[in-house]
N, CA, C and O atoms as a Maestro MAE file, in Angstrom:
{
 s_m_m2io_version
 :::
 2.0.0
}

f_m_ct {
 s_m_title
 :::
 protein
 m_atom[288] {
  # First column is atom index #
  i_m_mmod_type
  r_m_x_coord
  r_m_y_coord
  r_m_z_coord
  i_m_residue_number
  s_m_chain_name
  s_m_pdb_residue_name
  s_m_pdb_atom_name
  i_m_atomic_number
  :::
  1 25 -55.039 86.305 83.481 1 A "UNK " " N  " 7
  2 3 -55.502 87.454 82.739 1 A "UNK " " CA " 6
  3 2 -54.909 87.376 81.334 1 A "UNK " " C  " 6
  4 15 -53.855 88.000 81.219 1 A "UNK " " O  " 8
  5 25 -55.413 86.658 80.080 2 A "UNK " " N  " 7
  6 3 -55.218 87.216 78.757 2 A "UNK " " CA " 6
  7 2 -54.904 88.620 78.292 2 A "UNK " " C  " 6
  8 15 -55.495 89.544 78.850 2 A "UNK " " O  " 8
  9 25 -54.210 88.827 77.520 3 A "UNK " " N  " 7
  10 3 -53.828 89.892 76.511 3 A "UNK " " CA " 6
  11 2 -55.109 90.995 76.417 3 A "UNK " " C  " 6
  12 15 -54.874 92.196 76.556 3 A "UNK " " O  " 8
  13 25 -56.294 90.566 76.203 4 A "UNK " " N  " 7
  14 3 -57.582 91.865 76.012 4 A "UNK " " CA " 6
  15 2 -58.028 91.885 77.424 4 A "UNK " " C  " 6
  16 15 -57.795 93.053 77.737 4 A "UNK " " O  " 8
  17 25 -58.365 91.493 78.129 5 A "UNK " " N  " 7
  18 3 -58.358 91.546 79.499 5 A "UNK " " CA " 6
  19 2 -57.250 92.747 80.009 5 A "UNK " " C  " 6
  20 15 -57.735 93.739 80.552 5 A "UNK " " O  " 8
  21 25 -56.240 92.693 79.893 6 A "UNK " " N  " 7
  22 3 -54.953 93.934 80.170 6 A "UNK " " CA " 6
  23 2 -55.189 94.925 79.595 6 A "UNK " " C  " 6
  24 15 -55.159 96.054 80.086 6 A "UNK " " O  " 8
  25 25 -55.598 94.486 77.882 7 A "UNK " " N  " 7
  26 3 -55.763 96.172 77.482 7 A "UNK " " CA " 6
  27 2 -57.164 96.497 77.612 7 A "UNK " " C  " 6
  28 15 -57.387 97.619 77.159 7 A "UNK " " O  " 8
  29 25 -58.122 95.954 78.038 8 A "UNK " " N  " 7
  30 3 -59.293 96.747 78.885 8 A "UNK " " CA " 6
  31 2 -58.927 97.231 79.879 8 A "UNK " " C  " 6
  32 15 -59.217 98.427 79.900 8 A "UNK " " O  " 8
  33 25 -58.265 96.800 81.011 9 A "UNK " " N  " 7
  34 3 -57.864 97.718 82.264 9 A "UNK " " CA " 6
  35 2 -57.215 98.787 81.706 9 A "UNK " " C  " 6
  36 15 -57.655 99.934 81.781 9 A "UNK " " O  " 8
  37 25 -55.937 98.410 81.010 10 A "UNK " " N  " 7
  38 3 -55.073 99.637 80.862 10 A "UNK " " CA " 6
  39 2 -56.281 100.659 79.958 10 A "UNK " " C  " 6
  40 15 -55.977 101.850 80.035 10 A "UNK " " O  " 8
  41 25 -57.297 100.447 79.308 11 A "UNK " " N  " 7
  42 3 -58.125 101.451 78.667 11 A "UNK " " CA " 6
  43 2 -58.780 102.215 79.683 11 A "UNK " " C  " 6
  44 15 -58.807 103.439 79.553 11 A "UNK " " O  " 8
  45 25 -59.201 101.784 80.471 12 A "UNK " " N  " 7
  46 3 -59.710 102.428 81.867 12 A "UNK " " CA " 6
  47 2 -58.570 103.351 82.267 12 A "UNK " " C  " 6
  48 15 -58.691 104.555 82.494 12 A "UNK " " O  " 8
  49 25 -57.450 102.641 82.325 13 A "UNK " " N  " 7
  50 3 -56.521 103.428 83.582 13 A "UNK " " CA " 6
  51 2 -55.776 104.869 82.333 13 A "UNK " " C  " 6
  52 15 -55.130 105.895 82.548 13 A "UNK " " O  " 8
  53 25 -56.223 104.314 81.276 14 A "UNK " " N  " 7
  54 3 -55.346 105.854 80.198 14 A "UNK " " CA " 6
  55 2 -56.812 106.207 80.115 14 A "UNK " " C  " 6
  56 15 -56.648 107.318 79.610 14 A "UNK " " O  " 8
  57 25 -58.496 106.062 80.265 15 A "UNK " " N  " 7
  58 3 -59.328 107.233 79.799 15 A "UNK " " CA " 6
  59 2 -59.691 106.441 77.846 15 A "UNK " " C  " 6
  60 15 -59.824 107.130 76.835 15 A "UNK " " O  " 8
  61 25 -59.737 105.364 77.892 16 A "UNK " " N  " 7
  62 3 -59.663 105.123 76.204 16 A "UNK " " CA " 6
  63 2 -61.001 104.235 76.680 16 A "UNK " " C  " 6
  64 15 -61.214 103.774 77.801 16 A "UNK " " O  " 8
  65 25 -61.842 104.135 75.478 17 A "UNK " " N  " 7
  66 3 -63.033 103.088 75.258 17 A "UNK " " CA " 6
  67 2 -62.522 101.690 75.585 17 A "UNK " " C  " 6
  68 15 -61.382 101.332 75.290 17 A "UNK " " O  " 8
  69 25 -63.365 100.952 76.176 18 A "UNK " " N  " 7
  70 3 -62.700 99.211 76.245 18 A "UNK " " CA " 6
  71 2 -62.759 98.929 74.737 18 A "UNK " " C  " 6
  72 15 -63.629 99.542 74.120 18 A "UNK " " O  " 8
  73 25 -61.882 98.006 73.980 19 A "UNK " " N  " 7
  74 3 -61.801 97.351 73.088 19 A "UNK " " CA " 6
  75 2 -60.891 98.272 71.819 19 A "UNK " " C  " 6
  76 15 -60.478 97.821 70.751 19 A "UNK " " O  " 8
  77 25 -60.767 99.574 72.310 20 A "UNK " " N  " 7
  78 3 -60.194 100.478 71.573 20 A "UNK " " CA " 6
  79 2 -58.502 100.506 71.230 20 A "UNK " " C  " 6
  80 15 -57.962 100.698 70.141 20 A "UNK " " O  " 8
  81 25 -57.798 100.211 72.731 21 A "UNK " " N  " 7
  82 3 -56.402 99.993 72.401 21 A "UNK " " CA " 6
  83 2 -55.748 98.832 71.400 21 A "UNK " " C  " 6
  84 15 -56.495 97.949 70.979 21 A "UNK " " O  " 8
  85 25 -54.620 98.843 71.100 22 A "UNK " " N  " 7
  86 3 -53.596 97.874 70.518 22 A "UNK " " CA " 6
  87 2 -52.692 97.904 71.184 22 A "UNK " " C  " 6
  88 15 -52.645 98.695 72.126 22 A "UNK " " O  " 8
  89 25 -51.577 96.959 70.874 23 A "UNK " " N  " 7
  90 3 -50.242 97.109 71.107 23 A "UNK " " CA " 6
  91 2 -49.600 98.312 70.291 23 A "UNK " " C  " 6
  92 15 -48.556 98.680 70.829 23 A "UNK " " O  " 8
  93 25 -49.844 98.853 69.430 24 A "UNK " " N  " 7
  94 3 -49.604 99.794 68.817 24 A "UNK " " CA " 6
  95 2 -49.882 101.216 68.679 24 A "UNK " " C  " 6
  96 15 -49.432 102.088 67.935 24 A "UNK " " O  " 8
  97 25 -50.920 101.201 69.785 25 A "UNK " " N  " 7
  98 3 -51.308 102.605 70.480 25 A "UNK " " CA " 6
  99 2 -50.358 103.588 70.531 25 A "UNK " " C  " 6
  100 15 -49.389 103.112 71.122 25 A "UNK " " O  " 8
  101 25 -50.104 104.958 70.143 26 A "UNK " " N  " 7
  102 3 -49.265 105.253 70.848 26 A "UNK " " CA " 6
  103 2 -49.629 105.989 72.065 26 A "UNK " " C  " 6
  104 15 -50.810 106.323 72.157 26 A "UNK " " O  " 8
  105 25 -48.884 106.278 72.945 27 A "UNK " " N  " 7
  106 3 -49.434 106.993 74.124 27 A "UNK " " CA " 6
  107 2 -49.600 108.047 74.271 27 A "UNK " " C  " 6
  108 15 -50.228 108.560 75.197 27 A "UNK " " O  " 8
  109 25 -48.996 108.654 73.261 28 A "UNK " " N  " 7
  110 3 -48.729 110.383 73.509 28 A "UNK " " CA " 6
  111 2 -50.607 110.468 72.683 28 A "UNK " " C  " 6
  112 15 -51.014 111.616 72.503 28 A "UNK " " O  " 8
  113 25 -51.198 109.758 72.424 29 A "UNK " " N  " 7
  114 3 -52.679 110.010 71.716 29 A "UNK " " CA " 6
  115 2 -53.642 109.458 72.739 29 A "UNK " " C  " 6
  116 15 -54.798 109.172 72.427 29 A "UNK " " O  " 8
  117 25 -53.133 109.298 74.049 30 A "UNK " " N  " 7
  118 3 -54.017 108.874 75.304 30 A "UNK " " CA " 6
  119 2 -53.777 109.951 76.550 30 A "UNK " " C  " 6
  120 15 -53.026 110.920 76.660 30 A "UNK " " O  " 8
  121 25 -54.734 109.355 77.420 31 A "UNK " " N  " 7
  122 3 -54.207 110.383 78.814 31 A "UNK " " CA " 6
  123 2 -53.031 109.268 79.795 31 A "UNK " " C  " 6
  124 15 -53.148 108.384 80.644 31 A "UNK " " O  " 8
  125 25 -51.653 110.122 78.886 32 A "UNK " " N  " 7
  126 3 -50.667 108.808 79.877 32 A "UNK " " CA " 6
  127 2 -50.338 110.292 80.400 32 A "UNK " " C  " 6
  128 15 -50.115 111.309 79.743 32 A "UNK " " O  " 8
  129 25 -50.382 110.081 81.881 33 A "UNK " " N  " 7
  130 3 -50.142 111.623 82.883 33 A "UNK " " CA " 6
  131 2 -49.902 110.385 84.009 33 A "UNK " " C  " 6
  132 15 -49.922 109.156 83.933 33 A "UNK " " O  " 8
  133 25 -49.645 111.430 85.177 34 A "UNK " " N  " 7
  134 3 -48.701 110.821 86.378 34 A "UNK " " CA " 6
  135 2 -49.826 109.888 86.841 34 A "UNK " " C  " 6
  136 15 -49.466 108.754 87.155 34 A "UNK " " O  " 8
  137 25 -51.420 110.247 86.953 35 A "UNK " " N  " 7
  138 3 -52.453 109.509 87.581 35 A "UNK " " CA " 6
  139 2 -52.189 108.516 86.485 35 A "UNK " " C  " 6
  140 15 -52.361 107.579 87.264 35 A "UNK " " O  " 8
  141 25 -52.057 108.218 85.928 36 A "UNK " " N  " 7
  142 3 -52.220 106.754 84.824 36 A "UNK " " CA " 6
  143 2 -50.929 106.105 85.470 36 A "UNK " " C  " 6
  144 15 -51.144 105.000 85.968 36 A "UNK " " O  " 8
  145 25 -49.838 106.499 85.545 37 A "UNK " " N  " 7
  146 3 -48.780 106.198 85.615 37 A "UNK " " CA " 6
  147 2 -49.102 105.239 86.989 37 A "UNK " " C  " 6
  148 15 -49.087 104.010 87.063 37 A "UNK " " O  " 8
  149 25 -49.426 106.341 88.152 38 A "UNK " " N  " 7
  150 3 -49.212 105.270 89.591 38 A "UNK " " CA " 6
  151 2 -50.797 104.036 89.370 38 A "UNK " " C  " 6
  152 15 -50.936 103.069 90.118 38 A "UNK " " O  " 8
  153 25 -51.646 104.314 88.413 39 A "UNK " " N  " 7
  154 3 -52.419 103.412 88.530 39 A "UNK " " CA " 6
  155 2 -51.853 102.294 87.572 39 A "UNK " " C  " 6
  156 15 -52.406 101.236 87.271 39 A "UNK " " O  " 8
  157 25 -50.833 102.687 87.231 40 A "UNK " " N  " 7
  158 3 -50.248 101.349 85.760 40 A "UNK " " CA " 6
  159 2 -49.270 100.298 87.089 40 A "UNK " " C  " 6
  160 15 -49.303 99.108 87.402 40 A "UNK " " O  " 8
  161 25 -48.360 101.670 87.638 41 A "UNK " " N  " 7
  162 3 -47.665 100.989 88.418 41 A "UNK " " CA " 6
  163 2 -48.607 100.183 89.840 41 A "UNK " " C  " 6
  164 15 -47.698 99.452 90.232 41 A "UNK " " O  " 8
  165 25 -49.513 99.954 90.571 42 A "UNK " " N  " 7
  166 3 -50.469 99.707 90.865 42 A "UNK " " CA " 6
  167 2 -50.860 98.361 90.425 42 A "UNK " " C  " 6
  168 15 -51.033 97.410 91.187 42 A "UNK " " O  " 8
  169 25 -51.004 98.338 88.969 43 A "UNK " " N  " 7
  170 3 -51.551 97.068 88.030 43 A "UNK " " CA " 6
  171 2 -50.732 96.238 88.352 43 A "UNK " " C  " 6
  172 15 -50.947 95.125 88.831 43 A "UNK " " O  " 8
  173 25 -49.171 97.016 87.966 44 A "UNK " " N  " 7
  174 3 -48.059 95.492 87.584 44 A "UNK " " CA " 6
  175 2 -47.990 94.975 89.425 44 A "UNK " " C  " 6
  176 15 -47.630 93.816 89.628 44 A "UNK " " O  " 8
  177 25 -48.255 95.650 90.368 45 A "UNK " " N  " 7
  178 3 -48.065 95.491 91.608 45 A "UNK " " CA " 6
  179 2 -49.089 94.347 92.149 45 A "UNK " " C  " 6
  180 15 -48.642 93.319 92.658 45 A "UNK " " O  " 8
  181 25 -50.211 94.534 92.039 46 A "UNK " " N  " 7
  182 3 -51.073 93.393 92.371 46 A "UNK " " CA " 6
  183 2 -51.366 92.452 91.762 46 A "UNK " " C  " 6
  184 15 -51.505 91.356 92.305 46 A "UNK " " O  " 8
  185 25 -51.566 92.693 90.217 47 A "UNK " " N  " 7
  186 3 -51.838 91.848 89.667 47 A "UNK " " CA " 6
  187 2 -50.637 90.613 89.017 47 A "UNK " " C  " 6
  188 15 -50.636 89.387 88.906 47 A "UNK " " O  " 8
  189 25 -49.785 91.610 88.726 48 A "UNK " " N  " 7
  190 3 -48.642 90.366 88.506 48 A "UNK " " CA " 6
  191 2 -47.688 90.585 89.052 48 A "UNK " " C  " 6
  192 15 -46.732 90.537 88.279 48 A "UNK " " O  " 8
  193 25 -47.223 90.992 90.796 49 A "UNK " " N  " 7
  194 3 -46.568 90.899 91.481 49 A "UNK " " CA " 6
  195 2 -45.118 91.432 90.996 49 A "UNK " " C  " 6
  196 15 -44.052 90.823 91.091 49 A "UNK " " O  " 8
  197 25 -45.342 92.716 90.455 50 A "UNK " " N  " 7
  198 3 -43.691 93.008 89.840 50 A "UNK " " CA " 6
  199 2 -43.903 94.800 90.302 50 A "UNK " " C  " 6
  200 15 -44.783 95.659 90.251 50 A "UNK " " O  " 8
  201 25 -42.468 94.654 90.762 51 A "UNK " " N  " 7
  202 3 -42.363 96.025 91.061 51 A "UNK " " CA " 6
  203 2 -41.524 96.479 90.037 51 A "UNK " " C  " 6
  204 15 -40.731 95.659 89.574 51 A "UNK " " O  " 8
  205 25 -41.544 98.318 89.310 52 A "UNK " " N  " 7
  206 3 -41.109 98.626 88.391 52 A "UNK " " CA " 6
  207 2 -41.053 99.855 88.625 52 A "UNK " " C  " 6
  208 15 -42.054 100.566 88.536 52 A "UNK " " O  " 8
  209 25 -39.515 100.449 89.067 53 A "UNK " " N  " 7
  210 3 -39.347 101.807 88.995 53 A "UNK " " CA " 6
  211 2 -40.318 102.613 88.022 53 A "UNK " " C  " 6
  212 15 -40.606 102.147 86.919 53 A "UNK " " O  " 8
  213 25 -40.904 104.061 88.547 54 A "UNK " " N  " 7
  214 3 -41.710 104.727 87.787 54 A "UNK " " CA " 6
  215 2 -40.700 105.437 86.826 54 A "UNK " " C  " 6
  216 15 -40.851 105.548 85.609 54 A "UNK " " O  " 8
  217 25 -39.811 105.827 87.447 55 A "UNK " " N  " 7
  218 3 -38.648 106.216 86.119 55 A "UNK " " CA " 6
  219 2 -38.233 105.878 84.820 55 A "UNK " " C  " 6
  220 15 -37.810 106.559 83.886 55 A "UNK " " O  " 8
  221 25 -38.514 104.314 85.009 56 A "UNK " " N  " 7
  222 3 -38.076 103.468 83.874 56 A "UNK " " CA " 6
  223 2 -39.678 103.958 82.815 56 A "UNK " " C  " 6
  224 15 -39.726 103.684 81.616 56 A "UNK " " O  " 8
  225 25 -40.580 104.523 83.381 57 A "UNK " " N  " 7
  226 3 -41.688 104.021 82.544 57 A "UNK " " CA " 6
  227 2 -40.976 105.306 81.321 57 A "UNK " " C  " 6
  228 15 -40.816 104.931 80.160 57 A "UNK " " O  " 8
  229 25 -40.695 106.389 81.608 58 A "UNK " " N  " 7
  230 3 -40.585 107.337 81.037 58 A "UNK " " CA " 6
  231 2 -39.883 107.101 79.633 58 A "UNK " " C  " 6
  232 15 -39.979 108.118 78.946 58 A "UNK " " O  " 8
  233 25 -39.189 106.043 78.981 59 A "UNK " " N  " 7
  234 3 -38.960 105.798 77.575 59 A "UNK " " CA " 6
  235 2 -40.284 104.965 76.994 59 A "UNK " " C  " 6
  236 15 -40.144 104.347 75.939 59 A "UNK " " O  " 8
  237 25 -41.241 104.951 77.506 60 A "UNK " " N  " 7
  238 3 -42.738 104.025 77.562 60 A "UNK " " CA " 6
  239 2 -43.380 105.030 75.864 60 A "UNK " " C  " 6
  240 15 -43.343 106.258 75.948 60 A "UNK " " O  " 8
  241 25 -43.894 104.407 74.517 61 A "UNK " " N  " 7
  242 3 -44.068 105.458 73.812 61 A "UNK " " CA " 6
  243 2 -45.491 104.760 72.955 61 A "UNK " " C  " 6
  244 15 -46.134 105.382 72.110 61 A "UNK " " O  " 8
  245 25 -45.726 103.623 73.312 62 A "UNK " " N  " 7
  246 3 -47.166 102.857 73.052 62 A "UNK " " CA " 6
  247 2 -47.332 101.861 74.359 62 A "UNK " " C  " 6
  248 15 -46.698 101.866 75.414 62 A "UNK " " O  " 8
  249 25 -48.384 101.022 73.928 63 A "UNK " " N  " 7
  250 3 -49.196 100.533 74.727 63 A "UNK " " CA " 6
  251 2 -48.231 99.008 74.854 63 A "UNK " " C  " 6
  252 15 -48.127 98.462 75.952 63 A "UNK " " O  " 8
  253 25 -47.712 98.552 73.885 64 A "UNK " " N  " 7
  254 3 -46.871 97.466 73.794 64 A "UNK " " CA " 6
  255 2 -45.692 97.777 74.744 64 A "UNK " " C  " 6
  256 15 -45.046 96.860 75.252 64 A "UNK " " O  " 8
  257 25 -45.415 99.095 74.981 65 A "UNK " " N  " 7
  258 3 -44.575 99.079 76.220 65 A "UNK " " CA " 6
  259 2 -44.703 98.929 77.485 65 A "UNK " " C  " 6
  260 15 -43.848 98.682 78.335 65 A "UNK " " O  " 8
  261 25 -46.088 99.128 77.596 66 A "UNK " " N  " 7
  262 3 -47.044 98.763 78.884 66 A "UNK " " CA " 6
  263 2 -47.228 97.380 79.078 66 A "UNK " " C  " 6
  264 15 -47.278 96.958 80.234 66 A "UNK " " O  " 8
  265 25 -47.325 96.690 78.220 67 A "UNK " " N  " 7
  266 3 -48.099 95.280 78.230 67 A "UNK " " CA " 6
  267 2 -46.295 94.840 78.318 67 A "UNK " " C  " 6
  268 15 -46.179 93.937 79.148 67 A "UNK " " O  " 8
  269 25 -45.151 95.162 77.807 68 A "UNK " " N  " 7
  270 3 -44.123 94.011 78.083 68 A "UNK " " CA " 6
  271 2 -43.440 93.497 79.289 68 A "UNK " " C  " 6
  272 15 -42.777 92.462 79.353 68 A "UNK " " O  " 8
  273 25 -43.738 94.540 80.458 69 A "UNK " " N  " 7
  274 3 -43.288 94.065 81.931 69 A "UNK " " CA " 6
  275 2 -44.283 92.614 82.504 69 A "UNK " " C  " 6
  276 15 -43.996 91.902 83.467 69 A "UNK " " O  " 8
  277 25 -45.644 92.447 81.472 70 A "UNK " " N  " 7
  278 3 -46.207 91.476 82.081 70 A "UNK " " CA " 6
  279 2 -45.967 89.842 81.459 70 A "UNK " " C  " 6
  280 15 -46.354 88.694 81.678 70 A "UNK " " O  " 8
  281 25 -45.080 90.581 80.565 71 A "UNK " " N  " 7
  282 3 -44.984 89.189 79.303 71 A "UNK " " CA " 6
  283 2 -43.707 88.332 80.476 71 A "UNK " " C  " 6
  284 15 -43.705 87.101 80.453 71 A "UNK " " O  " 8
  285 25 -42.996 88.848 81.149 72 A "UNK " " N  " 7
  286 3 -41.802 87.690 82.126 72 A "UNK " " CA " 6
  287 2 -42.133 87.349 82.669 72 A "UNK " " C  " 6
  288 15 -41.502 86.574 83.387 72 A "UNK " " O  " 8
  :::
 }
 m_bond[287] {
  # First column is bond index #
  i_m_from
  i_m_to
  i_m_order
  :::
  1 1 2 1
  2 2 3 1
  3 3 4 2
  4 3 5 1
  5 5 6 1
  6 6 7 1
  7 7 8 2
  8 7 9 1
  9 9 10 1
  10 10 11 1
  11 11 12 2
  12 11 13 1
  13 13 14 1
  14 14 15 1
  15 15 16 2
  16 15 17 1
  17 17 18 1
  18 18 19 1
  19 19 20 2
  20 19 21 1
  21 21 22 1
  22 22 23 1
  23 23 24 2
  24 23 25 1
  25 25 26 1
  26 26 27 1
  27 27 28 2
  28 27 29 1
  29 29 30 1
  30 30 31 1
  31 31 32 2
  32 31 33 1
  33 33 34 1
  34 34 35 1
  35 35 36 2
  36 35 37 1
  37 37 38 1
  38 38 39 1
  39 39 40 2
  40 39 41 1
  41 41 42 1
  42 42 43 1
  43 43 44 2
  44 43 45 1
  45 45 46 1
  46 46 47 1
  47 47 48 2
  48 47 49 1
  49 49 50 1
  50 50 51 1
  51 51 52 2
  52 51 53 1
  53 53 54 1
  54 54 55 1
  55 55 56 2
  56 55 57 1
  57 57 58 1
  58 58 59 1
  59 59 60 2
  60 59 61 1
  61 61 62 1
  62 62 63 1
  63 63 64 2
  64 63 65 1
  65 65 66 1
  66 66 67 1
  67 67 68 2
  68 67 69 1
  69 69 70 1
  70 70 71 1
  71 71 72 2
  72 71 73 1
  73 73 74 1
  74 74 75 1
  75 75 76 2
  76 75 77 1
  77 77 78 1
  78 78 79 1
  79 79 80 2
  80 79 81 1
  81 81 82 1
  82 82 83 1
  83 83 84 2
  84 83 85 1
  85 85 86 1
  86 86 87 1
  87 87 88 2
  88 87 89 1
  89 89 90 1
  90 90 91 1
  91 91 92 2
  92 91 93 1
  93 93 94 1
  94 94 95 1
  95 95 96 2
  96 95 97 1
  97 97 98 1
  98 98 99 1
  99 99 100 2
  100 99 101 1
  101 101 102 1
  102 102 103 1
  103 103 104 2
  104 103 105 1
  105 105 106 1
  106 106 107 1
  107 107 108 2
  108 107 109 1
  109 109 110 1
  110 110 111 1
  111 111 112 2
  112 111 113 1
  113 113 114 1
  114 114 115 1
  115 115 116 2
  116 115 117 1
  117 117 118 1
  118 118 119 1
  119 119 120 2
  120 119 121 1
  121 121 122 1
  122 122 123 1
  123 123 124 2
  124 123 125 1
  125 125 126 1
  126 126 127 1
  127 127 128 2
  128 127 129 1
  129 129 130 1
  130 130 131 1
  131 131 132 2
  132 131 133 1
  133 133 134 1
  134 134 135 1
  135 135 136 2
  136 135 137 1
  137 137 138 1
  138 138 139 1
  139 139 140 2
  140 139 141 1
  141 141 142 1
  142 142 143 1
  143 143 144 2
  144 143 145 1
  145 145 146 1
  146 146 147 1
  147 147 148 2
  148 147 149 1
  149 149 150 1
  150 150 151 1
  151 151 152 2
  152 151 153 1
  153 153 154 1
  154 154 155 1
  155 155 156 2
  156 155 157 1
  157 157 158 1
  158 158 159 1
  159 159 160 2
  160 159 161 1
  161 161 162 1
  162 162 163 1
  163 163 164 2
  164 163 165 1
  165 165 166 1
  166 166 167 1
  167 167 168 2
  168 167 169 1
  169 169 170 1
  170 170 171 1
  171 171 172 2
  172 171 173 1
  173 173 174 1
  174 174 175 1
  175 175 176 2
  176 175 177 1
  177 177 178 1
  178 178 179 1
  179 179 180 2
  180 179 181 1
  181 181 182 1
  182 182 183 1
  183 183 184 2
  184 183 185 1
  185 185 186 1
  186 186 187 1
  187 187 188 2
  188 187 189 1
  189 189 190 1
  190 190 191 1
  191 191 192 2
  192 191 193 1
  193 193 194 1
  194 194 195 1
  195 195 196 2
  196 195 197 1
  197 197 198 1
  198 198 199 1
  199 199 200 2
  200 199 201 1
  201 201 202 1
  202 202 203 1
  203 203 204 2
  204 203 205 1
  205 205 206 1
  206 206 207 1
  207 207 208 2
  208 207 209 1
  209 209 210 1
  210 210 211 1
  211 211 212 2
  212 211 213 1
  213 213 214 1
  214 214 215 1
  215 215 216 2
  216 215 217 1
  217 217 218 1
  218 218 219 1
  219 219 220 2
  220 219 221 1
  221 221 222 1
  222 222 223 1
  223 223 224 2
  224 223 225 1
  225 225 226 1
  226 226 227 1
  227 227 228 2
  228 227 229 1
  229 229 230 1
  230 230 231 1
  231 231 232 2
  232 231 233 1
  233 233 234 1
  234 234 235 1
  235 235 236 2
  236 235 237 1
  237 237 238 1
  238 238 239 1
  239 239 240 2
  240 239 241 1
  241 241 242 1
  242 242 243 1
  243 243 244 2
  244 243 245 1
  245 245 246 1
  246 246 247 1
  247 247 248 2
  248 247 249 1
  249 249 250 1
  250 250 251 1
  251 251 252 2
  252 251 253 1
  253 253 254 1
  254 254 255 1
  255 255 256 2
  256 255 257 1
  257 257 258 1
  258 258 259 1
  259 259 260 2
  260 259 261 1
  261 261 262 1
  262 262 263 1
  263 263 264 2
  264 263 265 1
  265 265 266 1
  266 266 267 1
  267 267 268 2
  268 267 269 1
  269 269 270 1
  270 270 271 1
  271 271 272 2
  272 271 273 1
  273 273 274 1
  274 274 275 1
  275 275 276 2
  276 275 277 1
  277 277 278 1
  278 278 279 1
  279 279 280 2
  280 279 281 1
  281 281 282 1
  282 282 283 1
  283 283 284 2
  284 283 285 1
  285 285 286 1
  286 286 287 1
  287 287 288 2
  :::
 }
}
């Protein structure tokens, strides 16, 4: 899965147009709510096999914070 590939899902899973996000998104200008949250946590779970306390997401403040659990 490439880089625009991720931020099309994650556009789905925050409610944003495909092709619309950046890494520079911020989130507080999307729908980041608890349903985004277990569907983010969800993502990193199947798709790239990483589990990630939901707690930790909570210093999360753009989209580049979303996309860096998949960059290891």
């Amino acid at each position: 899965m490439n880089e625009q590939d991720l931020l099309d899902e994650l556009a789905d899973i925050l409610n944003a147009a495909p092709g619309t996000l950046t890494p520079e998104t911020p989130l507080d200008t999307l729908t980041w709510d608890s349903m985004a949250l277990l569907a983010y946590l969800a993502l990193l779970r199947f798709r790239f096999n990483k589990i990630l306390p939901g707690a930790s997401c909570s210093d999360f403040r753009t989209v580049d914070d979303l996309l860096a659990p998949t960059r290891n």
